[in-house]
C-alpha positions in Angstrom: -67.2 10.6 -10.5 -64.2 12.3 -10.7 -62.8 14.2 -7.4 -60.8 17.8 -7.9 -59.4 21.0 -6.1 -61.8 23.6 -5.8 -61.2 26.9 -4.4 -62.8 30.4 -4.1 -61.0 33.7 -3.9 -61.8 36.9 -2.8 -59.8 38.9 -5.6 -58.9 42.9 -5.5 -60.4 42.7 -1.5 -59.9 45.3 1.2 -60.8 42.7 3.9 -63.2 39.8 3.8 -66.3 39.7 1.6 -65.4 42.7 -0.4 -63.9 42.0 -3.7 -64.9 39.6 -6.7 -65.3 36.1 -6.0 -63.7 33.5 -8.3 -64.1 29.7 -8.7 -60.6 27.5 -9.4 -60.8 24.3 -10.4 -57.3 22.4 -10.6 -56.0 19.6 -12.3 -59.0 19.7 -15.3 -56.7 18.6 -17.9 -59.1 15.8 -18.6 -62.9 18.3 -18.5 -64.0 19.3 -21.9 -65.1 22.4 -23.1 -68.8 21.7 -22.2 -68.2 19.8 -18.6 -66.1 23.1 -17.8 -68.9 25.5 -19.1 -71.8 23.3 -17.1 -69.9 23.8 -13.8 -69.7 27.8 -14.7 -73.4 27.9 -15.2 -74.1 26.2 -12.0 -71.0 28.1 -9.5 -73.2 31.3 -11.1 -70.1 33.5 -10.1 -69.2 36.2 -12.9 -66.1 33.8 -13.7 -65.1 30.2 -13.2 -61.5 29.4 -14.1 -60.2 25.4 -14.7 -56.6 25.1 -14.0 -54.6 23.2 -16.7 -50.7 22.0 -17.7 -49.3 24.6 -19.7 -48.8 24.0 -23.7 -46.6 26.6 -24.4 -42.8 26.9 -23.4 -42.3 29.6 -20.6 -45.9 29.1 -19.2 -46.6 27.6 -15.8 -50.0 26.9 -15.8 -52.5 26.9 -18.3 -55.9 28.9 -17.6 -59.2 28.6 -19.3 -61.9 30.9 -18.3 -65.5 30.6 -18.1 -68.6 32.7 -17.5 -72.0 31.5 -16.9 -72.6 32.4 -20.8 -69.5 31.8 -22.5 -65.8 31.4 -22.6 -63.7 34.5 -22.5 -59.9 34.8 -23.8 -58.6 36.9 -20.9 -60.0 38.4 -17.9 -58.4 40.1 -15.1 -60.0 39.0 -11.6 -59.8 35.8 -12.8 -56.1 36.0 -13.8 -54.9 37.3 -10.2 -57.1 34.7 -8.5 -56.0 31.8 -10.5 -52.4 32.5 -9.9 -53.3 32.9 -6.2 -55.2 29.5 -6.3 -52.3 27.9 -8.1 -49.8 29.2 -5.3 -51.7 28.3 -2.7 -51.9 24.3 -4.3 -48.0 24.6 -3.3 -46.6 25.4 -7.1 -44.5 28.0 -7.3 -42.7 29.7 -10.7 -40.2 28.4 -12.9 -38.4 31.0 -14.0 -37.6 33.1 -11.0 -40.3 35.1 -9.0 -42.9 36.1 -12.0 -45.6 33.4 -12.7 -46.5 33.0 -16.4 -50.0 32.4 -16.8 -51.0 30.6 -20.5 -54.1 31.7 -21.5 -56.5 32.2 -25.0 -54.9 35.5 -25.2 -51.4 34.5 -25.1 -48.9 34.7 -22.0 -49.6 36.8 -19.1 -47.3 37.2 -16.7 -47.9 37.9 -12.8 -45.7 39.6 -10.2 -45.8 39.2 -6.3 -44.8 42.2 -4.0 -45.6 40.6 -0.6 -49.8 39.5 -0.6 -50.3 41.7 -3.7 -50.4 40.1 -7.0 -50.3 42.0 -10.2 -50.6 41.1 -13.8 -49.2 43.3 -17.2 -52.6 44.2 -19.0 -52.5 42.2 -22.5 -52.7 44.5 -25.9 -55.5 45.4 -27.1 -57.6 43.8 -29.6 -59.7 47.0 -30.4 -59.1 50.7 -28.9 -59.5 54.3 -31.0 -63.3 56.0 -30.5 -66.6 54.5 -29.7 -68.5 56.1 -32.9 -71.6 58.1 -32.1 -74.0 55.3 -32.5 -72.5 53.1 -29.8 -71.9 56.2 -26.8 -75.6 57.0 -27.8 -76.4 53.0 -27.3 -74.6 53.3 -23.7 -75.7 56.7 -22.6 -80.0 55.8 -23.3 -79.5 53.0 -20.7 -78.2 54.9 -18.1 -80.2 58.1 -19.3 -77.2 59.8 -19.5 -77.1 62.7 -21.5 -73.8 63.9 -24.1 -72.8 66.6 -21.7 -72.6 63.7 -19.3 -69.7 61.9 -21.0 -66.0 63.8 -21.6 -64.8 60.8 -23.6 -65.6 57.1 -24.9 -63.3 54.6 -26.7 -63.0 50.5 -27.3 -61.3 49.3 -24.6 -61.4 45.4 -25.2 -58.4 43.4 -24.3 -60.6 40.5 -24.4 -64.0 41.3 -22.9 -65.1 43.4 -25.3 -65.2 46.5 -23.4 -66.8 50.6 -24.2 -65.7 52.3 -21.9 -67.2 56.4 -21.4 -65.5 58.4 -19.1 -68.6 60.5 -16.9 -67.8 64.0 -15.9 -66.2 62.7 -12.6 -66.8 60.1 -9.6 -69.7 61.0 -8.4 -71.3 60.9 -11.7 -70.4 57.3 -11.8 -71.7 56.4 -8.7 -75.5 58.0 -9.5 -75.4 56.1 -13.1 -78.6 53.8 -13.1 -78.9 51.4 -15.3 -82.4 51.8 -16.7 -82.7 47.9 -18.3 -80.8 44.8 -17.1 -81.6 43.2 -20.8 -79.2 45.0 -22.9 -76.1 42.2 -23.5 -74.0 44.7 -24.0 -70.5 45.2 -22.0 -69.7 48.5 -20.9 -67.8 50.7 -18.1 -67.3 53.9 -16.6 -65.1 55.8 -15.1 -64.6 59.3 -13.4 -61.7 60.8 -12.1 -61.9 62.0 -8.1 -60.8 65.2 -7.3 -56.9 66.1 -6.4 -55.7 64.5 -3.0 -58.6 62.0 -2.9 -57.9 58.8 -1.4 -58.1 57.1 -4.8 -57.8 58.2 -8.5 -61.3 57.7 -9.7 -64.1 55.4 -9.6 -65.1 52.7 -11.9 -68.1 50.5 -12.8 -68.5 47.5 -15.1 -71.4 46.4 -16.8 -71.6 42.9 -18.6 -74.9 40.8 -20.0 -76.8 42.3 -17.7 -75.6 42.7 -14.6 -72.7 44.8 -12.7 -69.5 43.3 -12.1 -68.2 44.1 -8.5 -64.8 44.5 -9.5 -63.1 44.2 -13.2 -59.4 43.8 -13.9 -59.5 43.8 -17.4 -61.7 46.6 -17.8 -59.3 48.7 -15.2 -56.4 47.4 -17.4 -57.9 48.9 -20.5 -59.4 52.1 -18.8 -55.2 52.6 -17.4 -53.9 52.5 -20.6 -56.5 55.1 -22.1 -55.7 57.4 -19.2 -52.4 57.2 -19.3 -52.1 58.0 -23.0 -54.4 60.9 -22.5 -51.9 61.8 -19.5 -54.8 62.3 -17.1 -53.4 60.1 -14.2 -49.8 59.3 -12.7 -47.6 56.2 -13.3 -48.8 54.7 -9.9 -52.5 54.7 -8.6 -55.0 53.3 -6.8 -58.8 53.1 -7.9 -62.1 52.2 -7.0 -65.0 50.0 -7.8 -67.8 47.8 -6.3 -69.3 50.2 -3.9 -72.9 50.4 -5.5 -73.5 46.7 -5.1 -72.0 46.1 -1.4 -68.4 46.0 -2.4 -65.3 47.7 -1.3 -62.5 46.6 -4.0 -59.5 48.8 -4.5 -57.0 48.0 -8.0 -53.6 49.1 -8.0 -52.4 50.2 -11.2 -48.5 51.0 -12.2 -47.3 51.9 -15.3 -43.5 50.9 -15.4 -43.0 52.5 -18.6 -43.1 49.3 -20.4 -46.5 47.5 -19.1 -49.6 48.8 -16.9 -49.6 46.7 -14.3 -52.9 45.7 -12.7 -52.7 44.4 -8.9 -54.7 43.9 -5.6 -54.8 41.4 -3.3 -56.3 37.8 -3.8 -57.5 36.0 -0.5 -58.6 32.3 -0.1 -62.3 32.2 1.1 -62.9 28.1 0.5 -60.7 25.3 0.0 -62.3 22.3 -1.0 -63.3 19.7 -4.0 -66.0 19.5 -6.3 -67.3 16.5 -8.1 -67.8 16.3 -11.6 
């Protein structure tokens, strides 16, 4: 039996208990692909990460991220609360003040201002429209119908995300799933009114269930706004309320990355034995 670092985080939190909880496990260099994928079936969280030397040159850690179902190449929560996990283990960068996270999807780099930790949203694999067929597969589970949704487009830098942009926030936050058995990956988003306390609200769906709060998919979602220039440079939105979550995301476009940040809090520090 092998003994290793285990943490869990609280990622994109507004105080304890309110954000997206992540499982770390360090120093799994010698875990294979279906030790790794057991451990995420049985933590049950919405991602497990394993903690890895880098392969690449620039990279200070390397990442590999699992959900109870699958592996994914990138994900967002589990990006910021890796890096916090790996800081918290003592490590800190190599190359100045940005960590460089190695992961399926390439390099990702993460910033610190003070306890907020941000990462530059990856490219996309897939954007442009969703076609008919696929709003029309979104909108009959939420019994939605097409004057309901201003917009829908691919969104997947990694996940595999549709997003469909509801007529505003409060749309979002009366959407009802009608089946938990529809594997598909979806999320939603409607802009609050001027002067609100954040920019608009967001939901993810994924295999089933709803994700309290989604970094990737708020990555992809800032990059479609922002090319449709229907939010500012710098912005705060916000997701999780519907299933007993309070998680804010921080998003700034610098002109050359969207930025994704919130703040990534150690909840347990322990080891697991595998």
């Amino acid at each position: 039996m092998t003994t290793l670092p285990f943490h869990e985080i609280d990622v994109f939190s507004t105080g304890p208990f309110t954000g997206n909880p992540l499982a770390v496990v360090a120093d799994a260099d010698d875990l294979g692909a279906e030790q790794m994928a057991r451990i995420a079936a049985w933590t049950n969280f919405s991602e497990t990460t394993f903690l890895l030397r880098p392969t690449r040159p620039g990279a200070d850690y390397r990442v590999r991220i699992f959900t109870p179902h699958g592996e994914l190449p990138f994900a967002g929560h589990p990006t910021l609360g890796t890096a916090r996990a790996w800081l918290d283990l003592g490590h800190e960068p190599a190359r100045g003040a940005e960590i460089v996270q190695e992961c399926e999807a390439g390099l990702v780099p993460v910033r610190r201002e003070g306890d907020l930790l941000s990462f530059a949203t990856p490219p996309l694999l897939r954007e442009g429209p969703l076609s008919a067929a696929e709003v029309e597969e979104v909108a009959a589970l939420l019994e939605l119908s097409a004057d309901d949704v201003v917009a829908a487009a691919w969104g997947d830098n990694g996940p595999g995300w549709r997003i469909l942009q509801l007529r505003d926030a409060d749309a979002v936050r009366r959407a009802a799933v009608s089946s938990h058995d529809h594997g598909l990956k979806f999320g939603l988003v409607g802009l609050e009114p001027e002067g609100a306390e954040t920019a608009y609200e967001v939901r993810a769906f994924a295999i089933g269930r709803e994700d309290p709060v989604t970094g990737s998919l708020n990555g992809s979602i800032a990059q479609w706004l922002r090319g449709r220039g229907l939010v500012p440079a710098r912005y705060t939105a916000a997701q999780g309320g519907q299933v007993g979550r309070a998680g804010r995301v921080e998003i700034h476009d610098d002109g050359r990355e969207v930025w994704v940040g919130g703040r990534a809090t150690v909840r347990v520090r322990g080891e697991i034995h595998v």
